[in-house]
N, CA, C and O atoms as a printed pandas DataFrame, in Angstrom:
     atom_number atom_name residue_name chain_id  residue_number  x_coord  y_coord  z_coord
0              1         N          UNK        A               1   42.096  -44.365   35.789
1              2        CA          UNK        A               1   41.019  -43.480   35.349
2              3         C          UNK        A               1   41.419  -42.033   35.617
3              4         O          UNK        A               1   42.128  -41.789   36.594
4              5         N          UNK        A               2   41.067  -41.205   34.926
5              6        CA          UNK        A               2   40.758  -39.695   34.836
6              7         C          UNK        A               2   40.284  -39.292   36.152
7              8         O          UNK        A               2   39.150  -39.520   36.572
8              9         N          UNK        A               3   41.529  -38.467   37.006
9             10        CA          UNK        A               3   40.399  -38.153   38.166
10            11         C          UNK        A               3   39.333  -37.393   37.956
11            12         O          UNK        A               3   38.349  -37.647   38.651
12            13         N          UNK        A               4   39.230  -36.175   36.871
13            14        CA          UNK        A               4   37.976  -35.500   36.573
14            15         C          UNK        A               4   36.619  -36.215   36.863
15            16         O          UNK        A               4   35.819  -36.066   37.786
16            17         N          UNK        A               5   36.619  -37.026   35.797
17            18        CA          UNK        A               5   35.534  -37.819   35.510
18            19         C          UNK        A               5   34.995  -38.303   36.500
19            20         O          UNK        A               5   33.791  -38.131   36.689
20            21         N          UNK        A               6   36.106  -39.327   37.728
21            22        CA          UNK        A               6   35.458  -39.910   38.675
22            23         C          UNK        A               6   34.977  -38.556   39.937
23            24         O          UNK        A               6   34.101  -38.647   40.796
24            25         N          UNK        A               7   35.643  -37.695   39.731
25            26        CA          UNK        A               7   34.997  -36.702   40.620
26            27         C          UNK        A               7   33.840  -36.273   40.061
27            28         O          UNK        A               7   32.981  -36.050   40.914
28            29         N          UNK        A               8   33.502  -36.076   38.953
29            30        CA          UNK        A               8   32.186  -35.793   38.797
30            31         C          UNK        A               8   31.366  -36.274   38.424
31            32         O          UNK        A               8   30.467  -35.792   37.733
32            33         N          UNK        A               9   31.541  -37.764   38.947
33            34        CA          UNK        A               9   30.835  -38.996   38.950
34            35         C          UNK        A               9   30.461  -38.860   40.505
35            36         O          UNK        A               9   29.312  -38.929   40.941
36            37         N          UNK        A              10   31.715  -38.636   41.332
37            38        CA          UNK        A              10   30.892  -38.759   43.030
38            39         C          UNK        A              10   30.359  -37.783   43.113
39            40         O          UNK        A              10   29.525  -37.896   44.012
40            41         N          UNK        A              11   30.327  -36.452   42.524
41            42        CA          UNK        A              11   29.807  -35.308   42.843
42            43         C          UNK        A              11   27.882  -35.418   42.543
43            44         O          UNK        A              11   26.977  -34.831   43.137
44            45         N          UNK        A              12   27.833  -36.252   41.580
45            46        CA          UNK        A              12   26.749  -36.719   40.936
46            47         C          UNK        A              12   25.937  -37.367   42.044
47            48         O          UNK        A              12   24.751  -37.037   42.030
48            49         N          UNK        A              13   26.285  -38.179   42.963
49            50        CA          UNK        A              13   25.974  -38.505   43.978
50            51         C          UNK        A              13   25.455  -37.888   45.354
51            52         O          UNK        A              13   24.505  -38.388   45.956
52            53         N          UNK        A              14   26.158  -36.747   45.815
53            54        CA          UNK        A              14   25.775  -36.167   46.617
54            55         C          UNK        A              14   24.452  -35.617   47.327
55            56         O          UNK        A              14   24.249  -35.656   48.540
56            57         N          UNK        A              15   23.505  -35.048   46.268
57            58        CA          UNK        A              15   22.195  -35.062   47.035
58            59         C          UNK        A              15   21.849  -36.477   47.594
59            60         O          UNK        A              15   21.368  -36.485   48.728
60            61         N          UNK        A              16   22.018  -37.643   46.983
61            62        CA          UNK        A              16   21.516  -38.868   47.216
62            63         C          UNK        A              16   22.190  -39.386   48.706
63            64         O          UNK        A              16   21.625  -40.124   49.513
64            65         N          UNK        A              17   23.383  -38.865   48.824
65            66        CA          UNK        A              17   24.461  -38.978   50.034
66            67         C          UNK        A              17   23.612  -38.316   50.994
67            68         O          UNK        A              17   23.075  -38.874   51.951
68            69         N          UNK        A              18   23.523  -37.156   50.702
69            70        CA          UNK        A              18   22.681  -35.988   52.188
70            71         C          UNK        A              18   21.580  -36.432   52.105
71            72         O          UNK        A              18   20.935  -36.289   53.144
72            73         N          UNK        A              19   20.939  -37.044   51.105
73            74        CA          UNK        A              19   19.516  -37.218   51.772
74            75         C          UNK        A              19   19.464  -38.604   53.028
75            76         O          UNK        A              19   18.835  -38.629   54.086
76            77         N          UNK        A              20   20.404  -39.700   52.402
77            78        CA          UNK        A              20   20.701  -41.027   52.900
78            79         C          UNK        A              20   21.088  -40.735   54.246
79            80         O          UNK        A              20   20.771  -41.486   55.169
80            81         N          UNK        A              21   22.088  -39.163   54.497
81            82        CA          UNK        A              21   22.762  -39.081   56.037
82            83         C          UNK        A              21   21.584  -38.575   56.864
83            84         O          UNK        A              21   21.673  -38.735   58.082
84            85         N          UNK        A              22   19.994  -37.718   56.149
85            86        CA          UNK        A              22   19.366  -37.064   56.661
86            87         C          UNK        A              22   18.733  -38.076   57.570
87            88         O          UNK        A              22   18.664  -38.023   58.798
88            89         N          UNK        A              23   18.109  -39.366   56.448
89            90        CA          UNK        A              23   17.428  -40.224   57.353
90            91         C          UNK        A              23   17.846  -40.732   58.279
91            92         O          UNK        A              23   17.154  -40.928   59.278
92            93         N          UNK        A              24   19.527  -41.197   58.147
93            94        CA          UNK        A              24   20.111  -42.036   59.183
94            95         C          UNK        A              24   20.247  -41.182   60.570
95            96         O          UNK        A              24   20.146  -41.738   61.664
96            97         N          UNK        A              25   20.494  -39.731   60.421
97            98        CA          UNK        A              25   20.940  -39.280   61.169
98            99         C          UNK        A              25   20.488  -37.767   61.553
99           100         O          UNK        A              25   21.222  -36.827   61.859
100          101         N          UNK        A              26   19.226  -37.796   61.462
101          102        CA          UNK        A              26   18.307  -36.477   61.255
102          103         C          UNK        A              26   18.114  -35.596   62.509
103          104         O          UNK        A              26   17.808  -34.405   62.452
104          105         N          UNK        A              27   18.383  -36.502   63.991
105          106        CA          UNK        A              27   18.094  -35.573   64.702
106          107         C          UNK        A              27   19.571  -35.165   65.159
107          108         O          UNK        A              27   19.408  -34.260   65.978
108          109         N          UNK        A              28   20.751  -35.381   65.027
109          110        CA          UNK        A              28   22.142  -35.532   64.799
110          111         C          UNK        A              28   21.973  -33.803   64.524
111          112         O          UNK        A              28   21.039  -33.163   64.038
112          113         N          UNK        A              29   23.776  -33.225   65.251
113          114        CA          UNK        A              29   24.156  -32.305   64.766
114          115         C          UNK        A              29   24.206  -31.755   63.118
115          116         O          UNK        A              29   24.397  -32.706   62.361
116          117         N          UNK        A              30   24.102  -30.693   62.549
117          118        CA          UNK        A              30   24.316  -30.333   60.895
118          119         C          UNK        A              30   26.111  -30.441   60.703
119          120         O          UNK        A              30   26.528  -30.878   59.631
120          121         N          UNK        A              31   26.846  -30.136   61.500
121          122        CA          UNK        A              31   28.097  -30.736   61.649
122          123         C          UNK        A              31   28.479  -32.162   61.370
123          124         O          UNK        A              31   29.195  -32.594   60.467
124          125         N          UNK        A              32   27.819  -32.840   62.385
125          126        CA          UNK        A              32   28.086  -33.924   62.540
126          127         C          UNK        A              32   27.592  -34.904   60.883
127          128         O          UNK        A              32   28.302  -35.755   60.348
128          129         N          UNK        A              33   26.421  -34.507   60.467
129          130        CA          UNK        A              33   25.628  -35.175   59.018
130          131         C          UNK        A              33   27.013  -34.448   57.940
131          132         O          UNK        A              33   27.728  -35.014   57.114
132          133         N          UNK        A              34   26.988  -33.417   58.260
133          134        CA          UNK        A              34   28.376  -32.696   56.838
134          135         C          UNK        A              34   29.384  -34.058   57.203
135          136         O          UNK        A              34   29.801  -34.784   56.301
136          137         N          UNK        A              35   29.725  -34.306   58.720
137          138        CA          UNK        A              35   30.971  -34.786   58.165
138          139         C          UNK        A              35   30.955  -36.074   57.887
139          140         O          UNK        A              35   31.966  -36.551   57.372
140          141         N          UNK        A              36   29.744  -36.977   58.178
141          142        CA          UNK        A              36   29.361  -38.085   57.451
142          143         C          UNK        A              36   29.269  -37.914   56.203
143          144         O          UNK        A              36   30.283  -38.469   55.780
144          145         N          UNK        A              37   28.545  -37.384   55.069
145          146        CA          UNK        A              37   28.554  -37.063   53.986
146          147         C          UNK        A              37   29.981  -36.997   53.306
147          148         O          UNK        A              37   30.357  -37.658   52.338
148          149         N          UNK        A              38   30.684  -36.064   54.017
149          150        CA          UNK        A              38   32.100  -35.798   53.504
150          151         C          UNK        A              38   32.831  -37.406   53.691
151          152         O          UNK        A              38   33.777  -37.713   52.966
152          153         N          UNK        A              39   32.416  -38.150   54.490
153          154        CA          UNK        A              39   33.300  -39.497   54.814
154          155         C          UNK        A              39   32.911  -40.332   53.352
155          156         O          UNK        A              39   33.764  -40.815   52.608
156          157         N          UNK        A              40   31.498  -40.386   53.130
157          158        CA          UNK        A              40   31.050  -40.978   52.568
158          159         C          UNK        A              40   31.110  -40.759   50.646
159          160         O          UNK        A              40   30.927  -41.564   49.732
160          161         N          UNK        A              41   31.422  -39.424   50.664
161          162        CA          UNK        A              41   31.594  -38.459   49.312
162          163         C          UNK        A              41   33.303  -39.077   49.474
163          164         O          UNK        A              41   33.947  -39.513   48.520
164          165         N          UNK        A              42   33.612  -39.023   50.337
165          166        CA          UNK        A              42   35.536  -38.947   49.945
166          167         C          UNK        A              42   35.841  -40.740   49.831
167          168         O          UNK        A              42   36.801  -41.055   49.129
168          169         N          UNK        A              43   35.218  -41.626   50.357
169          170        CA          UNK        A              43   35.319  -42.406   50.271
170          171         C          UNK        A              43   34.991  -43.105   48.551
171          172         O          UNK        A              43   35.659  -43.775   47.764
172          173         N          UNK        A              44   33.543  -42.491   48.542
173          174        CA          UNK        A              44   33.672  -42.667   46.956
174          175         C          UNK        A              44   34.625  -42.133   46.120
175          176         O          UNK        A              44   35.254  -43.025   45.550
176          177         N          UNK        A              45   34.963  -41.058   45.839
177          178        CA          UNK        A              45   36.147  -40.410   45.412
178          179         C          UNK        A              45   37.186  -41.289   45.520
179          180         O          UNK        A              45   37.929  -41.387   44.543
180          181         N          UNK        A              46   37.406  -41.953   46.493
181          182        CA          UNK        A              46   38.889  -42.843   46.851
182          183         C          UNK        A              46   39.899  -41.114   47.005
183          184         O          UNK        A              46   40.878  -40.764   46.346
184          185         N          UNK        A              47   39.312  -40.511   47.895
185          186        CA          UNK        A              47   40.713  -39.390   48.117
186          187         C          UNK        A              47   41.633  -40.093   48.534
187          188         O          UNK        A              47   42.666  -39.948   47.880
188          189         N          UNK        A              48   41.698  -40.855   49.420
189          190        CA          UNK        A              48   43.365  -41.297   50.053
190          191         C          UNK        A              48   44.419  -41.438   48.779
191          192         O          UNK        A              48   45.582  -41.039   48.712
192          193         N          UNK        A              49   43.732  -42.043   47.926
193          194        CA          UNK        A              49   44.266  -42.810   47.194
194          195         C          UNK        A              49   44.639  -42.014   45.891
195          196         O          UNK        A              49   45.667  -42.219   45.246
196          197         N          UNK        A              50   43.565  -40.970   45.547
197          198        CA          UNK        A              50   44.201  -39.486   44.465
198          199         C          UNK        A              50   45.158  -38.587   45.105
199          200         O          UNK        A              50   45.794  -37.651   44.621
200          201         N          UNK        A              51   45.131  -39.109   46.418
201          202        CA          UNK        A              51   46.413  -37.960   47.495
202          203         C          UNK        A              51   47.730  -38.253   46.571
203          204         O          UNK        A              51   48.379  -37.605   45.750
204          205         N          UNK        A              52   47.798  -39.822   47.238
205          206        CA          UNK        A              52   48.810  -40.671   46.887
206          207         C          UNK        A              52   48.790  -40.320   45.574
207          208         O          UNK        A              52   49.559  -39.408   45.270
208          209         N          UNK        A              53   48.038  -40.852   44.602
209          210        CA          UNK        A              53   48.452  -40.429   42.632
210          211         C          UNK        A              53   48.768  -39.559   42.385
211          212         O          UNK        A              53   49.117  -39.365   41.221
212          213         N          UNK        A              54   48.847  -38.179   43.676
213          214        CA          UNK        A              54   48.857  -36.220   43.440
214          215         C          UNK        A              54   47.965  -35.939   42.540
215          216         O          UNK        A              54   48.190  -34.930   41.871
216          217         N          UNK        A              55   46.599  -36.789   42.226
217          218        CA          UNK        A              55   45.669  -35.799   41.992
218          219         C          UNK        A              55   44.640  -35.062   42.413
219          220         O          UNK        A              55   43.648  -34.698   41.782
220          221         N          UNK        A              56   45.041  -34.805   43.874
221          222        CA          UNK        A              56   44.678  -34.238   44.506
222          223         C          UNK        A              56   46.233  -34.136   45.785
223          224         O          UNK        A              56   46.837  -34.954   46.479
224          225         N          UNK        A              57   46.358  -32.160   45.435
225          226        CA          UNK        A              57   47.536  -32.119   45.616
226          227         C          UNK        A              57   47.403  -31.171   47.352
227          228         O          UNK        A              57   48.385  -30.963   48.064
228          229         N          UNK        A              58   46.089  -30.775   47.669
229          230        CA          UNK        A              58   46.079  -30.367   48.591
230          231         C          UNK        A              58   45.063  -30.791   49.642
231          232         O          UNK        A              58   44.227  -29.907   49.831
232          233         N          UNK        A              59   44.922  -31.664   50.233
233          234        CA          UNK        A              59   44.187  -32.578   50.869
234          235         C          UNK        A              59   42.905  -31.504   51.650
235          236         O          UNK        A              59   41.706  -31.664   51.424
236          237         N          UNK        A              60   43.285  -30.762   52.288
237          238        CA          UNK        A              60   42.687  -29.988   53.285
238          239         C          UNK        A              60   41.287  -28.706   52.446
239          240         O          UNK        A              60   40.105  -28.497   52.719
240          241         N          UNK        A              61   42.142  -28.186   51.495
241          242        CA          UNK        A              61   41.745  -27.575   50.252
242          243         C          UNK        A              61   40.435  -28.256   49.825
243          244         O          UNK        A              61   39.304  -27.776   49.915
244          245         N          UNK        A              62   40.803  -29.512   49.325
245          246        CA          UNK        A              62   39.745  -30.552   49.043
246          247         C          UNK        A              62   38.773  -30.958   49.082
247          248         O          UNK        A              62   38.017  -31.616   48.368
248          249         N          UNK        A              63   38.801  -30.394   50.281
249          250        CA          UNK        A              63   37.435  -31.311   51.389
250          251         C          UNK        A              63   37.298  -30.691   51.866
251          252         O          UNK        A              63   36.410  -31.038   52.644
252          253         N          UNK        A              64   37.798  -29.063   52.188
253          254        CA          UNK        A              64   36.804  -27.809   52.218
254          255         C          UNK        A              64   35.919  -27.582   51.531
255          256         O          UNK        A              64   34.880  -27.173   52.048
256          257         N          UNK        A              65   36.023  -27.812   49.738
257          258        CA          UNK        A              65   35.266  -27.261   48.673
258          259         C          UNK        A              65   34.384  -28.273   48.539
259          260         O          UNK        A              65   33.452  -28.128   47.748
260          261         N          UNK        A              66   34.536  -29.630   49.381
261          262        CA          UNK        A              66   33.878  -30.869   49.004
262          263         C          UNK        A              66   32.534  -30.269   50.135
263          264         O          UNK        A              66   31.400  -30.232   49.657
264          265         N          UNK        A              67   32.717  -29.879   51.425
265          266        CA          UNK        A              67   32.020  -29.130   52.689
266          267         C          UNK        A              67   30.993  -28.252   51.488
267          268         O          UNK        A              67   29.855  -28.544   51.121
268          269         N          UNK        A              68   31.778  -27.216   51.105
269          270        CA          UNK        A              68   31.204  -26.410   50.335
270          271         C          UNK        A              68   30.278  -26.969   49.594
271          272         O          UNK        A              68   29.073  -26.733   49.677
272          273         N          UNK        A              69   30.837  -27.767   48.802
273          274        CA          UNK        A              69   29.538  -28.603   47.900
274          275         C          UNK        A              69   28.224  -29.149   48.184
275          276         O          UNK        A              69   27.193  -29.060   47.517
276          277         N          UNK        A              70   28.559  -30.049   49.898
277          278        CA          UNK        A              70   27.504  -30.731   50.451
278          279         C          UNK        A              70   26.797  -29.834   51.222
279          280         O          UNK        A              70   25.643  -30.249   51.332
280          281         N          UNK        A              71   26.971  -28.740   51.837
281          282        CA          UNK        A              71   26.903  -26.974   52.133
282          283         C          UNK        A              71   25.630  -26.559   51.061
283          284         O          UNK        A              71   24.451  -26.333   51.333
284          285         N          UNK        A              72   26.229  -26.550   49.930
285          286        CA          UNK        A              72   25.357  -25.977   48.824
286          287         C          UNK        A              72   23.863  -27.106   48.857
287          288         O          UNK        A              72   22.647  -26.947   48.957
288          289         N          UNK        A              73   24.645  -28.065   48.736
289          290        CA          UNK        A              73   23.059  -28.928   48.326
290          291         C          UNK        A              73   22.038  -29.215   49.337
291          292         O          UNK        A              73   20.916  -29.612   49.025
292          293         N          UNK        A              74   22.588  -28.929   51.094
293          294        CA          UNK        A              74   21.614  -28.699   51.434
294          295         C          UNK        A              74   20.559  -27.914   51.663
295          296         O          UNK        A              74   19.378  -28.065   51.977
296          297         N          UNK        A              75   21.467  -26.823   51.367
297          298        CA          UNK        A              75   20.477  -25.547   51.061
298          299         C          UNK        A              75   19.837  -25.826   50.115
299          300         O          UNK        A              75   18.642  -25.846   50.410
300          301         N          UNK        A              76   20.132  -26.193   48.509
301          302        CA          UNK        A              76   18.997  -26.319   47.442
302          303         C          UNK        A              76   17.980  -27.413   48.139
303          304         O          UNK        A              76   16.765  -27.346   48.325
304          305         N          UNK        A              77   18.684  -28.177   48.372
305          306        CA          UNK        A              77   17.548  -29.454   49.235
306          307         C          UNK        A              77   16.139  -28.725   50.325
307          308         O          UNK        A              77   14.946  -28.990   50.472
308          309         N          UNK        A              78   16.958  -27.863   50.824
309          310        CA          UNK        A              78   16.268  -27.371   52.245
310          311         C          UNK        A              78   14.913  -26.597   51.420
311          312         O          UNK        A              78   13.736  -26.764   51.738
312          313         N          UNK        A              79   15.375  -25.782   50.372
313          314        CA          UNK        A              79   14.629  -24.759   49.239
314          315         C          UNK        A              79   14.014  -25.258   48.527
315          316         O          UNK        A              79   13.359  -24.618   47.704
316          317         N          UNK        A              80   14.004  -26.506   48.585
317          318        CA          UNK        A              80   13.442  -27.207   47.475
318          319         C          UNK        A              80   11.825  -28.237   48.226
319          320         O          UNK        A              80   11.639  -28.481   49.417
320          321         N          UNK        A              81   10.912  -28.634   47.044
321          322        CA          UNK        A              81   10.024  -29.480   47.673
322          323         C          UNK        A              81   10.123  -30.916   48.930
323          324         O          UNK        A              81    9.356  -31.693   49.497
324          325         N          UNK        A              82   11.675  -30.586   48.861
325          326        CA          UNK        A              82   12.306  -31.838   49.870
326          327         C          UNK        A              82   12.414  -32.137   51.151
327          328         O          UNK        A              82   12.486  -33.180   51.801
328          329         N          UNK        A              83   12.407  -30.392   51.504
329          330        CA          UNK        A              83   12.039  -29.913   52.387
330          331         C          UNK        A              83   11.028  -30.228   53.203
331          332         O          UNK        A              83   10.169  -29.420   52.848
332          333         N          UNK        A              84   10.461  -31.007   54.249
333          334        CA          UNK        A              84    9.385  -31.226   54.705
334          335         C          UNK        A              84    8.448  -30.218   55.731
335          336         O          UNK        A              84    8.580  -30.136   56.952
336          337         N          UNK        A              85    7.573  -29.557   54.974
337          338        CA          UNK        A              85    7.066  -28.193   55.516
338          339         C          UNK        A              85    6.316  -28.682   56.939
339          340         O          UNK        A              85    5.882  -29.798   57.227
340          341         N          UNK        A              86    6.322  -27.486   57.692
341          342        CA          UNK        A              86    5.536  -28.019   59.300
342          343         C          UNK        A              86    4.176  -27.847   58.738
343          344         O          UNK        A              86    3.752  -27.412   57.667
344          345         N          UNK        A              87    3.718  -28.253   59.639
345          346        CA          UNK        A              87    2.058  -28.521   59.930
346          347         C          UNK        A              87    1.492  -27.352   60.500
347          348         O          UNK        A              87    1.987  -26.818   61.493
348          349         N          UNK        A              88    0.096  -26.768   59.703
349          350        CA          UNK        A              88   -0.763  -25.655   60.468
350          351         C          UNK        A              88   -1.197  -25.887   61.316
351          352         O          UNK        A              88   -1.863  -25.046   61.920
C-alpha cells in the first residue's frame, strides 16, 4: 500500500486515539497521554515497518510532527465542546 494513504488513514484516527488515552489515563501526566497516543498512532501507521520500506526516512522527524499533530488536536479538543467545563 501507498504510505500516503495509510497515513492519512491513521491520522484520521487521532482525535478518537486522545480521547480513548484521556479516559484511560486522565489523571496521568500530558506527557505521559502524548506518548501513549504517539505509541498507539505509530503503531497504527506500522512506523517500524515504513522505516524499514524508507518510507519514512527520518524516524525522529516523524514522530515529532506526529507529537505535533496529537499537540494540535488537543488543543482543538480542549477548545472545543469536548472540553468538560467546571461547575459554578
Amino acid at each position: 500500500m501507498n504510505f500516503l494513504p495509510k497515513l492519512l488513514q491513521g491520522l484520521a484516527f487521532v482525535p478518537a486515539v486522545v480521547s480513548g488515552i484521556e479516559g484511560l489515563f486522565g489523571k496521568r501526566a500530558g506527557a505521559d497521554k502524548r506518548d501513549s497516543a504517539i505509541s498507539f498512532v505509530g503503531a497504527a501507521l506500522s512506523i517500524t515497518e515504513a522505516v524499514a520500506a524508507r518510507d519514512i526516512v527520518d524516524d525522529a522527524k516523524f514522530r515529532s510532527g506526529l507529537a505535533k499533530v496529537i499537540d494540535g488536536t488537543v488543543d482543538c479538543l480542549n477548545a472545543s465542546v469536548w472540553a468538560k467545563k467546571p461547575l459554578a
